[in-house]
C-alpha angles and dihedrals in degrees: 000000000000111000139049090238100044084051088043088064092034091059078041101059093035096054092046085048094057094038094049097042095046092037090059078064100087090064096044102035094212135075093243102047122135092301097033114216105271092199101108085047086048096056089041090050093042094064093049095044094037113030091135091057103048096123095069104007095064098044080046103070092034084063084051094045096049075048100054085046093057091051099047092034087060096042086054082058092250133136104241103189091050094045106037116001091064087042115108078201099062093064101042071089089081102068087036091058089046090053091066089048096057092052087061093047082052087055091044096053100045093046088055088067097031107051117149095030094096092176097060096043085051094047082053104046084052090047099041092048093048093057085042097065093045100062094042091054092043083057103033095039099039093042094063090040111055096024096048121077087179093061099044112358095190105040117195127183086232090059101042088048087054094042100044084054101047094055091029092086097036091058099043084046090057094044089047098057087046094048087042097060099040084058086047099052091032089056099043083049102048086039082050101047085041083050096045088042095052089046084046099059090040090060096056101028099106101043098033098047083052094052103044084056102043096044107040096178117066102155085214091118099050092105084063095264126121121199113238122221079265088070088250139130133244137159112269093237090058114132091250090055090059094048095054094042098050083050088057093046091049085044101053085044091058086055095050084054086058084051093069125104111250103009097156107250101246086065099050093046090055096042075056089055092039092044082058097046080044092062088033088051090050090054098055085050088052111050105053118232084016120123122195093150114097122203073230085057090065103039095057085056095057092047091059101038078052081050105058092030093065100059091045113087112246108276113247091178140045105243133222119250095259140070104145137326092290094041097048089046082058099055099047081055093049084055094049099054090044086060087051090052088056092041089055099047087053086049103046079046079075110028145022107286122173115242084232104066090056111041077048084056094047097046092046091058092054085045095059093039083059088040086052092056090047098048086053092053103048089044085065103239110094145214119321103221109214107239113227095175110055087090093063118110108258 
């Protein structure tokens, strides 16, 4: 989640799913009644949704779900402080519950750098909430069998085992519905909000585009905000602000490259192709959810990067950044988009970034560190070997 107020509904709805479902307990005596207890969902989904927030949202719902407890545990006619509040057992429940919440920050984390590849999310989140569960049950379930005398008072490892297996299906199969759910409704709203945002930007194409060229001043970002391709605001100093202006930057000093005086024209035609992948590549980062960056993209990057590399000797020395007007041109650039590669991982730390857009930034800027030796070569003048040795005692 992006935003305070989209983690704040989210908490909502999380924390009314887990009272509504546990509280039907009291009817059905049993966690997979007619409406199942969603609260092992609830910690898995809660790390996904608010992984920001983990310092007081989790902590949060544990306090509602030792609430919700007291309340089902004294409907049921129980003592709930005898039974449970004095019992080292009952909060073993608090690492089991954190368990399932680290499985949805590993999720999280791994959608973050994988947007776009639905089936290995997918494969992720599956596998992620499996081991999950595991670990919750080998906690919540152990715990109150071996630590409470009241539950079983003669444990055996036979009938853990039994007992761990019997209860183990029942309580992935309801995760899973939950989770599954929860993946089902995330990915028609976010098709939905890619599918209204391209429609969006169809519809005033022609007029907008018109009119950001035509009228350069808007005074909209005076206030230190700048409007993203979403139609939405940010401060100019975001992280995504960075990414895509640092893009810009790399891209303007590529064409200051093309500005120099004999640059060959293979070179120049390729630097064309990349200045329009550039642009391409600024878009995508600034339109959030939006792709423009091809895996093709890449590897055509790499072939011609191959291309180049095989004609130039091994290098036995690190070189200076210079070489000639055109070479030394190249490697500020090189620096530049590297800068761009490092602005766009701090950004994709905090939001969704496509692998694409930065492996494409990482091959471009080996690319222009090969372009750079060629260009020095062709110039004329050469490669300036960095000399290690001249602060050695004669």
């Amino acid at each position: 989640m992006n935003t305070n107020s989209q983690r704040a509904a989210v908490l909502v709805l999380l924390a009314l799913l887990m009272a509504a479902t546990r509280l039907h307990l009291p009817a059905t005596l049993t966690h997979f009644g007619p409406v199942p207890d969603a609260s092992w969902a609830v910690f898995f989904l809660g790390g996904f949704y608010l992984r920001g927030w983990t310092r007081w949202a989790f902590p949060l719902l544990m306090l509602l779900a030792v609430a919700v407890d007291y309340v089902v545990i004294s409907g049921q006619g129980m003592n709930f402080w005898a039974h449970y509040c004095t019992s080292a057992a009952y909060w073993f429940l608090v690492p089991a519950y954190f368990a399932l919440w680290a499985g949805g920050l590993l999720v999280r984390r791994f959608h973050a750098t994988h947007a776009g590849q639905h089936g290995r999310v997918l494969a992720v989140t599956v596998a992620s909430l499996f081991a999950s569960v595991v670990v919750c049950h080998l906690l919540s379930q152990g715990s109150f069998y071996w630590l409470s005398s009241d539950v079983v008072p003669n444990p055996t490892v036979a009938g853990w085992w039994k007992n761990y297996s019997d209860w183990f299906v029942p309580y992935l199969r309801v995760a899973a519905i939950y989770v599954g759910l929860a993946v089902i409704a995330h990915f028609t709203w976010s098709s939905w909000r890619a599918w209204a945002t391209r429609r969006h930007r169809a519809e005033r194409r022609d007029t907008a585009m018109g009119n950001r060229l035509s009228k350069i001043y808007t005074r909209t970002g005076d206030d230190g905000t700048t409007g993203l391709g979403d139609g939405s605001r940010v401060g100019k100093d975001s992280a995504r602000v960075n990414a895509y202006g640092t893009v810009d930057e790399a891209n303007s000093a590529i064409g200051v490259i093309l500005a120099a005086p004999n640059v060959p024209e293979d070179v120049a035609a390729l630097l064309t192709v990349v200045q329009h992948q550039m642009f391409d590549l600024g878009g995508e980062l600034c339109i959030p959810g939006h792709a423009a960056i091809t895996g093709e993209d890449v590897d055509a990057l790499e072939a011609r990067l191959d291309h180049y590399n095989e004609a130039l000797p091994p290098l036995k020395d690190f070189i200076l950044p210079a070489g000639g007007e055109a070479a030394a041109r190249c490697h500020l650039a090189r620096t530049i988009v590297r800068r761009a590669e490092r602005e766009t991982v701090t950004l994709a730390r905090h939001d969704a970034v496509r692998p694409e857009a930065i492996r494409y930034l990482n091959r471009l800027s080996d690319l222009l560190f090969v372009l750079a030796r060629v260009l020095a070569r062709a110039d004329g003048h050469g490669e300036v070997l960095w000399n290690h040795e001249r602060r050695r005692p004669t």
